[in-house]
N, CA, C and O atoms as a CHARMM CRD file, in Angstrom:
* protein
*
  320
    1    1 UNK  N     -2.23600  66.37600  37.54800 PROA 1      0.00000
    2    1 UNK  CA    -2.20900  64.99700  37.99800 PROA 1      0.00000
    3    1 UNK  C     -3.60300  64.65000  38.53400 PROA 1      0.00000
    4    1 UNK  O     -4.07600  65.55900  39.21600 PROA 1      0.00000
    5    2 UNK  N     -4.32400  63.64800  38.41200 PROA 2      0.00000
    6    2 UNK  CA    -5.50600  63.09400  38.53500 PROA 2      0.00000
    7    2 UNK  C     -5.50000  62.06000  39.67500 PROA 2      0.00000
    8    2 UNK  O     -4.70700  61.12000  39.72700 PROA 2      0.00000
    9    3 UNK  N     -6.45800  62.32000  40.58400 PROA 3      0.00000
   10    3 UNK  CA    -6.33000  61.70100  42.20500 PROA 3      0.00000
   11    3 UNK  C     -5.96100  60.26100  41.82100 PROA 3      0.00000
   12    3 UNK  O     -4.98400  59.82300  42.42900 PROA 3      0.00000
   13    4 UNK  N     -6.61400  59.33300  40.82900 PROA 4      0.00000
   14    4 UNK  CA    -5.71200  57.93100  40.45800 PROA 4      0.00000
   15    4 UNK  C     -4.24400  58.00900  40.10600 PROA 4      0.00000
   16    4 UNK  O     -3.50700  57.09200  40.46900 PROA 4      0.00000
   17    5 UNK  N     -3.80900  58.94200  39.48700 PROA 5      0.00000
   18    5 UNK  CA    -2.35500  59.04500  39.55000 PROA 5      0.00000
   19    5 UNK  C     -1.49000  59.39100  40.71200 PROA 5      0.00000
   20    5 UNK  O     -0.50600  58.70000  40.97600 PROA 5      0.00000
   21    6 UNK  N     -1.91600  60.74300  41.62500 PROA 6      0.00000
   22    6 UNK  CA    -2.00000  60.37700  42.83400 PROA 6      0.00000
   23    6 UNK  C     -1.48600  59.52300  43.79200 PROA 6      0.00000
   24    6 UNK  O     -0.40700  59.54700  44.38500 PROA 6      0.00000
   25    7 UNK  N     -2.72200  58.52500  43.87200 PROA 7      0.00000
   26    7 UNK  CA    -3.04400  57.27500  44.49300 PROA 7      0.00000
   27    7 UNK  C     -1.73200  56.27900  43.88400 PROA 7      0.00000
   28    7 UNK  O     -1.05500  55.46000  44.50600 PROA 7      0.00000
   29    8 UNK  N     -1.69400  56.49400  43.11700 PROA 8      0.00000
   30    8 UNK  CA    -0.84100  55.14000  42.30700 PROA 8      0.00000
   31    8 UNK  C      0.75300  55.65000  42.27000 PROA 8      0.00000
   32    8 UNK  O      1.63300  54.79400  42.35700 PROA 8      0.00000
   33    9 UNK  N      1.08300  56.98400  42.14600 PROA 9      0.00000
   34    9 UNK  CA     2.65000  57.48700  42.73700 PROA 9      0.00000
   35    9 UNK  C      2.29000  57.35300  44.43900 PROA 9      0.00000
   36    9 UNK  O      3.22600  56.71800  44.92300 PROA 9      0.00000
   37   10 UNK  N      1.76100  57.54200  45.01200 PROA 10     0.00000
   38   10 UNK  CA     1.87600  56.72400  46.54500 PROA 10     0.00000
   39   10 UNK  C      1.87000  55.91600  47.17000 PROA 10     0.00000
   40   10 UNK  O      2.32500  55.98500  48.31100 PROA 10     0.00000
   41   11 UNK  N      1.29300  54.71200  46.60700 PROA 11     0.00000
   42   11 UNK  CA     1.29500  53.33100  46.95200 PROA 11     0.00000
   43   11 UNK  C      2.79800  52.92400  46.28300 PROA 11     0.00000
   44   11 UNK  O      3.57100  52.19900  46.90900 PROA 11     0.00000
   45   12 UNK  N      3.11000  53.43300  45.03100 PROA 12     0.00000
   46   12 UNK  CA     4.33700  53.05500  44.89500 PROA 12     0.00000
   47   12 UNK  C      5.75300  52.99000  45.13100 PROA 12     0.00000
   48   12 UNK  O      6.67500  52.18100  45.03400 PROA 12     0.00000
   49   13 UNK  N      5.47800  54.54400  45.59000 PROA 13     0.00000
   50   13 UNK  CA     6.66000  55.35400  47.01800 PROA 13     0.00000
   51   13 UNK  C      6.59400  54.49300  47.95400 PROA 13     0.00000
   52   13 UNK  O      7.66200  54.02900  48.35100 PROA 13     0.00000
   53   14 UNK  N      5.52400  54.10400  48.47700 PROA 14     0.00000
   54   14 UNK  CA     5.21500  53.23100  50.26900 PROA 14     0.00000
   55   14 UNK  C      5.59700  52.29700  50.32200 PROA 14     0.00000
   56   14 UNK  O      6.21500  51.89200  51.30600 PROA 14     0.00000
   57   15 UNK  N      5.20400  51.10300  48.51400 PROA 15     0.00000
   58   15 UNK  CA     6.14400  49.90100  48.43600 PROA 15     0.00000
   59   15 UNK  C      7.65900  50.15600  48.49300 PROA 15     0.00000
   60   15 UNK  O      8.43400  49.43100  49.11600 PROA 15     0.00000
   61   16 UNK  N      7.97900  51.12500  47.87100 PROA 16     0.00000
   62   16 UNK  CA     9.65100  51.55200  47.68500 PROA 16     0.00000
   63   16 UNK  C      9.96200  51.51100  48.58600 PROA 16     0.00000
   64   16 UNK  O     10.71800  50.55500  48.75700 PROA 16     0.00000
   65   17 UNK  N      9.76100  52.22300  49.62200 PROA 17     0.00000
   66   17 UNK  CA     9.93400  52.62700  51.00200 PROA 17     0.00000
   67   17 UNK  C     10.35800  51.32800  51.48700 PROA 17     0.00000
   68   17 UNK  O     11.52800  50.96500  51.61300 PROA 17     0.00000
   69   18 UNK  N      9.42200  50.72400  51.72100 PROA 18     0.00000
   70   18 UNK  CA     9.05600  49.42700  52.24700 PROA 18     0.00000
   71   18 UNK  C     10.24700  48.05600  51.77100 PROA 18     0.00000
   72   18 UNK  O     10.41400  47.02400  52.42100 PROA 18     0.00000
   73   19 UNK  N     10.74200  48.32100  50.86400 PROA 19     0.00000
   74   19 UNK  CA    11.69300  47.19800  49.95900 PROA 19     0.00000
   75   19 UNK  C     12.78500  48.14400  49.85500 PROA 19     0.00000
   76   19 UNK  O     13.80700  47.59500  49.44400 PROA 19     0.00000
   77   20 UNK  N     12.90100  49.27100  50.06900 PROA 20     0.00000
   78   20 UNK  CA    14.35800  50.54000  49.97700 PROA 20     0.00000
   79   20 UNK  C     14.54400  50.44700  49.51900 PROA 20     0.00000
   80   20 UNK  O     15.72000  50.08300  49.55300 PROA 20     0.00000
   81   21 UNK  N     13.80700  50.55300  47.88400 PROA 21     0.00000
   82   21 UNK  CA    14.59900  50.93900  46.60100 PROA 21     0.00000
   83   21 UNK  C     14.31000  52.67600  46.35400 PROA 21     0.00000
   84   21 UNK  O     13.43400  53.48000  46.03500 PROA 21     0.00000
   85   22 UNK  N     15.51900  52.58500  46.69700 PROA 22     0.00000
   86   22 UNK  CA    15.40600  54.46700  47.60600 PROA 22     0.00000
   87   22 UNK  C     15.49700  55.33400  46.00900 PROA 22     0.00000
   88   22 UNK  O     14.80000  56.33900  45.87200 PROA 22     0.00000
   89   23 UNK  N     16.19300  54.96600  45.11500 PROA 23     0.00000
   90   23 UNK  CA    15.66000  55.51300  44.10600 PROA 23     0.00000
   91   23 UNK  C     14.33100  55.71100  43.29000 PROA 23     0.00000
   92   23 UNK  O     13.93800  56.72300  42.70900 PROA 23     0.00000
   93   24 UNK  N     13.78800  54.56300  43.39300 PROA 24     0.00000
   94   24 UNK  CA    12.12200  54.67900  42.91900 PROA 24     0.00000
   95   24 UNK  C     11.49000  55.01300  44.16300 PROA 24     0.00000
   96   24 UNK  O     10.33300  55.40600  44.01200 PROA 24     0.00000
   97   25 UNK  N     11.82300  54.98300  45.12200 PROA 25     0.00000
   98   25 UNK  CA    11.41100  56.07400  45.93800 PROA 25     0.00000
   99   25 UNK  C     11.28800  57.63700  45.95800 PROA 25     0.00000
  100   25 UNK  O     10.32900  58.32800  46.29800 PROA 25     0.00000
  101   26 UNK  N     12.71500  58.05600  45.42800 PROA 26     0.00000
  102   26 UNK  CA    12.90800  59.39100  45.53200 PROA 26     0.00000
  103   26 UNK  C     12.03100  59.86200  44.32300 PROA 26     0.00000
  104   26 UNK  O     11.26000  60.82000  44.37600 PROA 26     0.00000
  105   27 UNK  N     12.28600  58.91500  43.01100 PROA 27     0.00000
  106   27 UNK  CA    11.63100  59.11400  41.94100 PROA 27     0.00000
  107   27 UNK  C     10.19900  59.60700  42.14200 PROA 27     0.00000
  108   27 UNK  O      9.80600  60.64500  41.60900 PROA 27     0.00000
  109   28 UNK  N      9.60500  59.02100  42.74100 PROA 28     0.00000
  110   28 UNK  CA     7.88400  58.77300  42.88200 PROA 28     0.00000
  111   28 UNK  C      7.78100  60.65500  43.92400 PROA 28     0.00000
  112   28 UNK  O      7.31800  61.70000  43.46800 PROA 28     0.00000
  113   29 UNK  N      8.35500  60.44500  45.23800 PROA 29     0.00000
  114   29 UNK  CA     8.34900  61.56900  45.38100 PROA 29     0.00000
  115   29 UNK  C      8.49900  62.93200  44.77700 PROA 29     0.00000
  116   29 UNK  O      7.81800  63.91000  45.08600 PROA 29     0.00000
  117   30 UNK  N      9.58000  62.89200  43.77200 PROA 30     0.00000
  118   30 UNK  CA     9.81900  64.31200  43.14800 PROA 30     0.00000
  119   30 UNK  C      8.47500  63.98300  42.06200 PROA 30     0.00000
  120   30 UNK  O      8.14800  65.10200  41.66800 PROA 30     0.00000
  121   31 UNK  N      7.68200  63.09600  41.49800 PROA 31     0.00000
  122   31 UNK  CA     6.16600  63.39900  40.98100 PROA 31     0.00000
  123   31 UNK  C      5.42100  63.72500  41.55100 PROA 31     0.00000
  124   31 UNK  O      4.46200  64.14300  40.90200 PROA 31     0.00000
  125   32 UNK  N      5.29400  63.78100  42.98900 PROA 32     0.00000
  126   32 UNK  CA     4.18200  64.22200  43.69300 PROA 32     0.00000
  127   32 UNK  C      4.38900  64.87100  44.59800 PROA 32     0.00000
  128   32 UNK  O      3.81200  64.86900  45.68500 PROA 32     0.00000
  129   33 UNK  N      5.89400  65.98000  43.96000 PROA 33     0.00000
  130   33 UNK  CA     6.14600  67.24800  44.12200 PROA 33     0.00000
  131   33 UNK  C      6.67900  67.69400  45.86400 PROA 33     0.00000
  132   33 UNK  O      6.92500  68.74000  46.46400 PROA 33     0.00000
  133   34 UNK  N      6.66700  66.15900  46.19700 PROA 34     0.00000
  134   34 UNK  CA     7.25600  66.30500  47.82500 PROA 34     0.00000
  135   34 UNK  C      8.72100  66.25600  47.82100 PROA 34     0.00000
  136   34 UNK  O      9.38500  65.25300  48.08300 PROA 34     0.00000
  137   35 UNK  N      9.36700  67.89800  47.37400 PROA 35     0.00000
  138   35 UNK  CA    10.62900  67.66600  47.47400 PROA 35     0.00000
  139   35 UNK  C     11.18700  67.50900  49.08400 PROA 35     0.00000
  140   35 UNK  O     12.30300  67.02100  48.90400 PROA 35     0.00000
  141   36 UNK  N     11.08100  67.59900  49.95900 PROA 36     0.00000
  142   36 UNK  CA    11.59900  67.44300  51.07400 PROA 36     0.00000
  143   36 UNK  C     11.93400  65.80200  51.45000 PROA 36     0.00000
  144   36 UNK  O     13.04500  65.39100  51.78300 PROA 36     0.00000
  145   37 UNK  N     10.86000  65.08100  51.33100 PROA 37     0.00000
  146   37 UNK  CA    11.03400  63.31800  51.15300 PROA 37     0.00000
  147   37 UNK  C     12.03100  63.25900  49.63400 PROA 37     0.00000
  148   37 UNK  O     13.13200  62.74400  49.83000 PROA 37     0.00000
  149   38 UNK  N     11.86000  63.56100  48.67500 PROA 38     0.00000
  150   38 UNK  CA    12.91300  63.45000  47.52700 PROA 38     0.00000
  151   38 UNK  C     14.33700  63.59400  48.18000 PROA 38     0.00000
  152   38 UNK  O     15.16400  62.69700  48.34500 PROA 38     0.00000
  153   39 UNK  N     14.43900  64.96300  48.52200 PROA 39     0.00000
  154   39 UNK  CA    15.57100  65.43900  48.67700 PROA 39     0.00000
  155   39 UNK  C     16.27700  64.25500  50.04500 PROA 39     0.00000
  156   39 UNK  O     17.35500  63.67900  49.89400 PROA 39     0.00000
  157   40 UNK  N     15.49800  64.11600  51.16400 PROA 40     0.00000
  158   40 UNK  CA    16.23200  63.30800  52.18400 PROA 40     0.00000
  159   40 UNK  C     16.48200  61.87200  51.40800 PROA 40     0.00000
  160   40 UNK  O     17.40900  61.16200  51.79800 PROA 40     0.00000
  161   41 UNK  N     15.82400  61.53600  50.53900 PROA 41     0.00000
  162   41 UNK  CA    15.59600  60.35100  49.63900 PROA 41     0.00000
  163   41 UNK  C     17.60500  60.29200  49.09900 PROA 41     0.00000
  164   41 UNK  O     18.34800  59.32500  48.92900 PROA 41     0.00000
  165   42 UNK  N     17.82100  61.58000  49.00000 PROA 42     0.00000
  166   42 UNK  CA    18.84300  61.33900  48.08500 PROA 42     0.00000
  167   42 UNK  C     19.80200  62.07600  48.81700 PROA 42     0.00000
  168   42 UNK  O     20.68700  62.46700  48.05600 PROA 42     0.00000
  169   43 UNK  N     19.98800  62.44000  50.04500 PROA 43     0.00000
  170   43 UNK  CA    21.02500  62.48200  51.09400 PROA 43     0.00000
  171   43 UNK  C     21.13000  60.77000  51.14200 PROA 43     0.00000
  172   43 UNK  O     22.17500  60.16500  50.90200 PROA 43     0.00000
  173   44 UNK  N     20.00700  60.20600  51.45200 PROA 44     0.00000
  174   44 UNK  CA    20.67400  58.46300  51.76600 PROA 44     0.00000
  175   44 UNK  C     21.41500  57.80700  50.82700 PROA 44     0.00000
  176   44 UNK  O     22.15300  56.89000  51.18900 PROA 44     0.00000
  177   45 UNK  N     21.29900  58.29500  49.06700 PROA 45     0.00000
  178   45 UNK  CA    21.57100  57.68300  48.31600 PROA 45     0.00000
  179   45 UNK  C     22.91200  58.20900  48.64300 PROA 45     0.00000
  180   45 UNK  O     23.70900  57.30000  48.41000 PROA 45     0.00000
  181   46 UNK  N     23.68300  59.51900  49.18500 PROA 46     0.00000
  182   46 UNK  CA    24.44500  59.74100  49.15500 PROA 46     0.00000
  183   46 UNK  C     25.40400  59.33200  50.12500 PROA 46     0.00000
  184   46 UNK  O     26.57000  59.38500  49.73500 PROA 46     0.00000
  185   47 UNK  N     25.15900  58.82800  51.61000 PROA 47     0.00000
  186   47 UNK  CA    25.48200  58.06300  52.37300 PROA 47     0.00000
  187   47 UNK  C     26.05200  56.76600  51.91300 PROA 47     0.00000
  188   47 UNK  O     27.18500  56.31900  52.09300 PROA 47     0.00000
  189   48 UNK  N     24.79900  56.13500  51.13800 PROA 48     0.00000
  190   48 UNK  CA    25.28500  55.06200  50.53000 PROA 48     0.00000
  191   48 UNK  C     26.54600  54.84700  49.72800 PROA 48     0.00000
  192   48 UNK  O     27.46400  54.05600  49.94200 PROA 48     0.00000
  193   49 UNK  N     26.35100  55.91800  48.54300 PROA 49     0.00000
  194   49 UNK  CA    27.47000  56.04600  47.72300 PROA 49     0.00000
  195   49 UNK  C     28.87500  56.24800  48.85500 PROA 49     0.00000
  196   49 UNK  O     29.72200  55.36600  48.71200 PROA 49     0.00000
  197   50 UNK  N     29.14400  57.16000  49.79100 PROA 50     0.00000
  198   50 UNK  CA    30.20900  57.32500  50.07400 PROA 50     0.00000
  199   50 UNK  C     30.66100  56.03400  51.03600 PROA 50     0.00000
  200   50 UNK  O     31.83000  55.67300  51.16700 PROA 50     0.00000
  201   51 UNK  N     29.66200  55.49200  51.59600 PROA 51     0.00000
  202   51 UNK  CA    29.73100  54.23100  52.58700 PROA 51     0.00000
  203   51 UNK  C     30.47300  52.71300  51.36900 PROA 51     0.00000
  204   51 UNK  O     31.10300  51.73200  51.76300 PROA 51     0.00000
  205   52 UNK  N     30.13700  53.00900  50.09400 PROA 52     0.00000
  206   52 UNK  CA    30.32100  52.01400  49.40100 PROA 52     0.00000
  207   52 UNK  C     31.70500  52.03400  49.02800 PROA 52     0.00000
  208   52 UNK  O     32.39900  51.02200  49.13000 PROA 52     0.00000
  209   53 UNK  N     32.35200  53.63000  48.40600 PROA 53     0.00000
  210   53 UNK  CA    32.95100  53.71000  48.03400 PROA 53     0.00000
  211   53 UNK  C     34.02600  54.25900  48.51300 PROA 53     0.00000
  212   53 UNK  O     34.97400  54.66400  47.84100 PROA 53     0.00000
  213   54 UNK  N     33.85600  54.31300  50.37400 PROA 54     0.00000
  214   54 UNK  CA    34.94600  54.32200  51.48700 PROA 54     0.00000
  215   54 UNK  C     35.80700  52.97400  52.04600 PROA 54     0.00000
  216   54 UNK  O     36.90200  52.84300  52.59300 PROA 54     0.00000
  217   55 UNK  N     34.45300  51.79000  51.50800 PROA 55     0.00000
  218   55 UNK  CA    34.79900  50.01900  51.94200 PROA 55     0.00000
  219   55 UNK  C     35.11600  49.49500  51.14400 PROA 55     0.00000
  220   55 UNK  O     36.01400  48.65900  51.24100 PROA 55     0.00000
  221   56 UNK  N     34.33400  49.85300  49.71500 PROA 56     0.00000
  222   56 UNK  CA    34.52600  48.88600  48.33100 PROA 56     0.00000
  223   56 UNK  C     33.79900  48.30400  48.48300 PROA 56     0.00000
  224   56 UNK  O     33.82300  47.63600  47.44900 PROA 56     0.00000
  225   57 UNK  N     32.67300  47.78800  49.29200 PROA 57     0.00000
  226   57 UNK  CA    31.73600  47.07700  49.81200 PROA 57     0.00000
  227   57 UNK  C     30.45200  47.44400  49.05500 PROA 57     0.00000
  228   57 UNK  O     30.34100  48.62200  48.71500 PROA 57     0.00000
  229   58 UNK  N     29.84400  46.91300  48.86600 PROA 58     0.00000
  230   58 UNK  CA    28.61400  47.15700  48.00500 PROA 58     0.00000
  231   58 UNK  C     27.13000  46.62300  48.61100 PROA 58     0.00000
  232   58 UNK  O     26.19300  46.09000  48.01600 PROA 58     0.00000
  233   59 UNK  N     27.28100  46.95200  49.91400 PROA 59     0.00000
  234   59 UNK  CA    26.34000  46.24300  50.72200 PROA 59     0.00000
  235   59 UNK  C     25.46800  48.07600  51.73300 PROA 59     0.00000
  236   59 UNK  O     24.88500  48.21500  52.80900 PROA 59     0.00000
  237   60 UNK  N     25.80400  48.92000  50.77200 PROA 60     0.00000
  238   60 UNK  CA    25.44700  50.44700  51.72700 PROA 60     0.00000
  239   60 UNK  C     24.20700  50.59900  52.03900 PROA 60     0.00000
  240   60 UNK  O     23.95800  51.62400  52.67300 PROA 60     0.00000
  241   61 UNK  N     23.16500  49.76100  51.74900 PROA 61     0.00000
  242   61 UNK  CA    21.80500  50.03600  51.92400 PROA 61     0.00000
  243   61 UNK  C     21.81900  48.99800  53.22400 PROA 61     0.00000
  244   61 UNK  O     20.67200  48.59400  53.41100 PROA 61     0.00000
  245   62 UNK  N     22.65400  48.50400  54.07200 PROA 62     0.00000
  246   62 UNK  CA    22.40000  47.57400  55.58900 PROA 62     0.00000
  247   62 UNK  C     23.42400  48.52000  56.18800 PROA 62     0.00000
  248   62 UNK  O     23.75100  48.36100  57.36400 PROA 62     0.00000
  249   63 UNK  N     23.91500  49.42700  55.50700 PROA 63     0.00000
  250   63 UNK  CA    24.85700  50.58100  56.43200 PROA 63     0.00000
  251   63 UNK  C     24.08300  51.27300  57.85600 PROA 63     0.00000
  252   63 UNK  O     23.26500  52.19100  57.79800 PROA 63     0.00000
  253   64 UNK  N     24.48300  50.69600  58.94600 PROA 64     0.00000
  254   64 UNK  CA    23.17000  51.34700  59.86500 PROA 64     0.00000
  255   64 UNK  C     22.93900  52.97300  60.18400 PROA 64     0.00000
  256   64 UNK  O     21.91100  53.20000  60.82200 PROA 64     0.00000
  257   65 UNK  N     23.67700  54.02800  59.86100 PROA 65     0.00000
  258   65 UNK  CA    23.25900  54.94300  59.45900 PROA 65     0.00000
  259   65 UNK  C     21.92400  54.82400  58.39300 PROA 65     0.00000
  260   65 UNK  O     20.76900  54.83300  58.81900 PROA 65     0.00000
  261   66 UNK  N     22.26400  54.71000  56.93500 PROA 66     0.00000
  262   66 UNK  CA    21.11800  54.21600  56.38600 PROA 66     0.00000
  263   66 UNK  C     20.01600  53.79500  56.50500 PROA 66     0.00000
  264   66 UNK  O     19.05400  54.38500  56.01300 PROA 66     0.00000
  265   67 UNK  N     19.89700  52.55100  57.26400 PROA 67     0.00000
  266   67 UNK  CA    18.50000  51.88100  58.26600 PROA 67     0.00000
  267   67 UNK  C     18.07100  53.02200  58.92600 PROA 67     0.00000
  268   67 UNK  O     17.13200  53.65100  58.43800 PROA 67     0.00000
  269   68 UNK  N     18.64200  53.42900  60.04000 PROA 68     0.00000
  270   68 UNK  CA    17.94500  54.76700  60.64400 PROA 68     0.00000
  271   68 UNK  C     17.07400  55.32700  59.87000 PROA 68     0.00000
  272   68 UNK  O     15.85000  55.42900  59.78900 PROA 68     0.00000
  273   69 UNK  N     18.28300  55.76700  59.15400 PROA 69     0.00000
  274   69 UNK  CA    17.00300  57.36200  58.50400 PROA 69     0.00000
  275   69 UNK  C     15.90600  56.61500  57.38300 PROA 69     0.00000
  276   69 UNK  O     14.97900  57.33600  57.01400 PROA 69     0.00000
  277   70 UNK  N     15.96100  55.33500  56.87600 PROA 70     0.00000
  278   70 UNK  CA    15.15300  54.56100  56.27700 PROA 70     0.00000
  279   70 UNK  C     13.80100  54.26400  57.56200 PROA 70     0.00000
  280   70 UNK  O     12.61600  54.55600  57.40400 PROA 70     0.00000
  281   71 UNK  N     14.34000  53.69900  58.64300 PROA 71     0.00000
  282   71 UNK  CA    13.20000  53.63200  59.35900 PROA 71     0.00000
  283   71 UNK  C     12.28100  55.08300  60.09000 PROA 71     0.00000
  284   71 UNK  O     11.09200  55.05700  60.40800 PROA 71     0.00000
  285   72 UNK  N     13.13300  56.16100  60.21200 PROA 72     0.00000
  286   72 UNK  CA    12.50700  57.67600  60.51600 PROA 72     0.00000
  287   72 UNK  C     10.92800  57.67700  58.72800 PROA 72     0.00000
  288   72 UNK  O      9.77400  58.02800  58.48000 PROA 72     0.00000
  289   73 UNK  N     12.15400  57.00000  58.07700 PROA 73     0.00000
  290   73 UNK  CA    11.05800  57.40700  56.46700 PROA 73     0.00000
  291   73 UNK  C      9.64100  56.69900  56.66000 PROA 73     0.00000
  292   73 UNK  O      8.59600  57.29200  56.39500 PROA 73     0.00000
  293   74 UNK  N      9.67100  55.68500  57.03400 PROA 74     0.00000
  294   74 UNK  CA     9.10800  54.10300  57.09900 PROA 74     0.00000
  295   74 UNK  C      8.11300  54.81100  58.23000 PROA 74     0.00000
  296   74 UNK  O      7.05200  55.36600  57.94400 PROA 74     0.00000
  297   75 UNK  N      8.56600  54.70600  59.33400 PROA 75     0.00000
  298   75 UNK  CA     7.66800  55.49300  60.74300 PROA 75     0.00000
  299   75 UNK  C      6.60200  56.57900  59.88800 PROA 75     0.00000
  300   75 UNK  O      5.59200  56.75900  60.56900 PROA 75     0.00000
  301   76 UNK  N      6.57600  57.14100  58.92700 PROA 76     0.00000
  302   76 UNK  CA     5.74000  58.30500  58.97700 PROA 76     0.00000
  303   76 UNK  C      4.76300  57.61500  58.48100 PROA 76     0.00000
  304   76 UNK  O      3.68200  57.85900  59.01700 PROA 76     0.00000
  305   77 UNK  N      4.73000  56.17800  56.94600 PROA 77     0.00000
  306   77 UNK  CA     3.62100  55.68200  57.31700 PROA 77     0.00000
  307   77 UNK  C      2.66900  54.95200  57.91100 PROA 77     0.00000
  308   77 UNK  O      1.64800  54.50900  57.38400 PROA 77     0.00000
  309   78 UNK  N      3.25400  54.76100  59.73600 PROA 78     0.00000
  310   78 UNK  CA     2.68200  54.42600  60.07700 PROA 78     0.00000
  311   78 UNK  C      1.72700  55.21900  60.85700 PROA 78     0.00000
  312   78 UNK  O      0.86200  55.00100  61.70600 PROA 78     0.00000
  313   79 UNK  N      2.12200  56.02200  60.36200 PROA 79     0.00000
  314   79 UNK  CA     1.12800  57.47400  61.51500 PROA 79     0.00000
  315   79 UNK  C      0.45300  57.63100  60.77400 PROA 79     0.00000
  316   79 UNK  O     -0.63800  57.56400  61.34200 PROA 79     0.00000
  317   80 UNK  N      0.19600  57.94100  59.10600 PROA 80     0.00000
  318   80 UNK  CA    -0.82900  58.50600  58.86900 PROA 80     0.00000
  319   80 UNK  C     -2.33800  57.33900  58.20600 PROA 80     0.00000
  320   80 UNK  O     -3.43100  57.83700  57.93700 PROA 80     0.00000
């Protein structure tokens, strides 16, 4: 992978992040081999799924469990 590719799977994770489209999130992460952000990436997706499909509700990404660990994700880039 070439530091512009890089650069360009991280800005795109950060927008993801940023708009919680937690799948092109997780996506972007498992390219730039950060399975630990992937993997928590897709504990939320899994929250979601069971939050959706405990209500029938299709609203699991404002599930405030969810928000949490979305904003723990969110917080790291503001540190670095």
């Amino acid at each position: 992978m070439t530091n512009e590719t890089e650069a360009n799977w991280k800005t795109l994770a950060k927008i993801a992040v940023e708009t919680q489209n937690i799948s092109v999130a997780e996506h972007c992460y498992a390219a730039l081999g950060d399975v630990s952000k992937a993997r928590y990436l897709r504990k939320i997706m899994r929250i979601i799924e069971n939050y959706e499909k405990e209500t029938g509700r299709n609203d699991g990404i404002s599930y405030y469990k969810v928000q949490a660990k979305m904003a723990v994700l969110e917080k790291q880039f503001h540190r670095a």
